[in-house]
N, C-alpha and C positions, 0 to 999 in steps of 0.2 A: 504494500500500500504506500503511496505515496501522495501528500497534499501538498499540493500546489507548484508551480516548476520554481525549478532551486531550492526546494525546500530540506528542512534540518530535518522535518516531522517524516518519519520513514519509519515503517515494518516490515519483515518478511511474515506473508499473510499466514505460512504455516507455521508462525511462532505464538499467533494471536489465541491466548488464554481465554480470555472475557474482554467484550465486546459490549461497553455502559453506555446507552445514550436514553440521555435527561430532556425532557423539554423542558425551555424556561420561560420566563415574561419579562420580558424588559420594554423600557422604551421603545429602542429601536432594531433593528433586524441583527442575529449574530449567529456566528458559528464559531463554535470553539471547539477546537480536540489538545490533546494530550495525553501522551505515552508514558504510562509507569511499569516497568518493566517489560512483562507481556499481555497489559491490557491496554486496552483503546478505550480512550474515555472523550463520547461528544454529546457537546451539547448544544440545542439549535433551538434558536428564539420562536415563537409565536409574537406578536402582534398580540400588546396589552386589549386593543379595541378586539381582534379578532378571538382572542381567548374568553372575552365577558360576555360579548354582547348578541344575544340573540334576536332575531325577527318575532318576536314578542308581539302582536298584535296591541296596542293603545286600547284601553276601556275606552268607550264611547262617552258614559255618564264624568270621565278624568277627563276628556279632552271640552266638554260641553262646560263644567265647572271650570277650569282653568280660562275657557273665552269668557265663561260670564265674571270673570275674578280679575280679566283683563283692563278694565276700566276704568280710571280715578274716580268718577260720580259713580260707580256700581260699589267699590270697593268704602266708599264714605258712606253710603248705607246700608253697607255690612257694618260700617262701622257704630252708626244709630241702632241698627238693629241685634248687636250686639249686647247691646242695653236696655235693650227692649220694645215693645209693638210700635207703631209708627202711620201713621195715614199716609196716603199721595199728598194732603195738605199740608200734611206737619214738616214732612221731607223738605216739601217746596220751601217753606218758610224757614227750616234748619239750612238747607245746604245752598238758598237764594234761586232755585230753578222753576222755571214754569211747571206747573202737574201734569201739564202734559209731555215733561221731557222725561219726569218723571215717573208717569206710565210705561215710556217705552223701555225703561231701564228696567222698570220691576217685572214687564210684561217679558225680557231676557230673561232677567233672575229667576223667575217661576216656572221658565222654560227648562231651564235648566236643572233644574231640582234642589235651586239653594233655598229661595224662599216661599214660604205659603202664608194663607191669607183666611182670615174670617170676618162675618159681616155683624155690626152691633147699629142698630134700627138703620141709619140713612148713611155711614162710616164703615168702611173696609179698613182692617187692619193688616197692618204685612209684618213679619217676623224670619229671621232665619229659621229652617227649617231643623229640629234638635239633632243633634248629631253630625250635619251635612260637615262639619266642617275637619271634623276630626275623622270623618268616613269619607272627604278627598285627600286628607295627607294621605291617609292607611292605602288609598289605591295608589296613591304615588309613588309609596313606599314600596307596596310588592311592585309594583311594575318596572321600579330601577333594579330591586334587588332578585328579580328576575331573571 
């Protein structure tokens, strides 16, 4: 055996005892060998991205929460509703927005499955939805650790 021309690294193949080869992960691409006595020792990189990352399919309900979580005005009345129940009026009045830009924001958020809503005589109330938020870290989490 012999690696690479001119090279020191040389065996005769009917001397070779044990024959070690390691995969490893590095940053970047390698091969390494090395001779101790009469064994052959190589080791040959993978690609850190190509050894982790699988074609994992995205949740539908992780990528629908992350758009509606994409918004500074969506994300401020997560932040009101974090606190508690909230009208289209009261929003408008807390965060300075017409109600009606504020419908179309809530009318994402509810699409999406972050917030819901109940009616008390002539007033809708909007709320995050309990759990929504710590049930999109969780799918985020399995889906990197994946």
């Amino acid at each position: 055996l012999y690696f690479g021309e001119n090279s020191d690294i040389s065996m005769e193949i009917d001397k070779l005892e044990v024959l070690d080869v390691a995969v490893s992960v590095f940053i970047g691409p390698h091969l390494g060998m090395n001779i101790i006595g009469n064994k052959l020792y190589i080791a040959k990189s993978l690609s850190f991205q190509a050894a982790r990352i699988e074609t994992t399919p995205v949740p539908g309900m992780l990528i629908e929460c992350l758009k509606a979580c994409s918004d500074e005005t969506r994300l401020k009345i997560l932040k009101v509703f974090w606190h508690g129940h909230a009208t289209t009026q009261g929003l408008s009045q807390i965060l300075g927005l017409s109600p009606s830009t504020i419908s179309l924001h809530l009318k994402q958020m509810k699409s999406a499955g972050l917030v819901d809503s109940y009616k008390v005589n002539k007033y809708v109330y909007y709320f995050i939805k309990p759990g929504i938020i710590k049930e999109t870290i969780q799918l985020l989490q399995n889906y990197f650790d994946s």
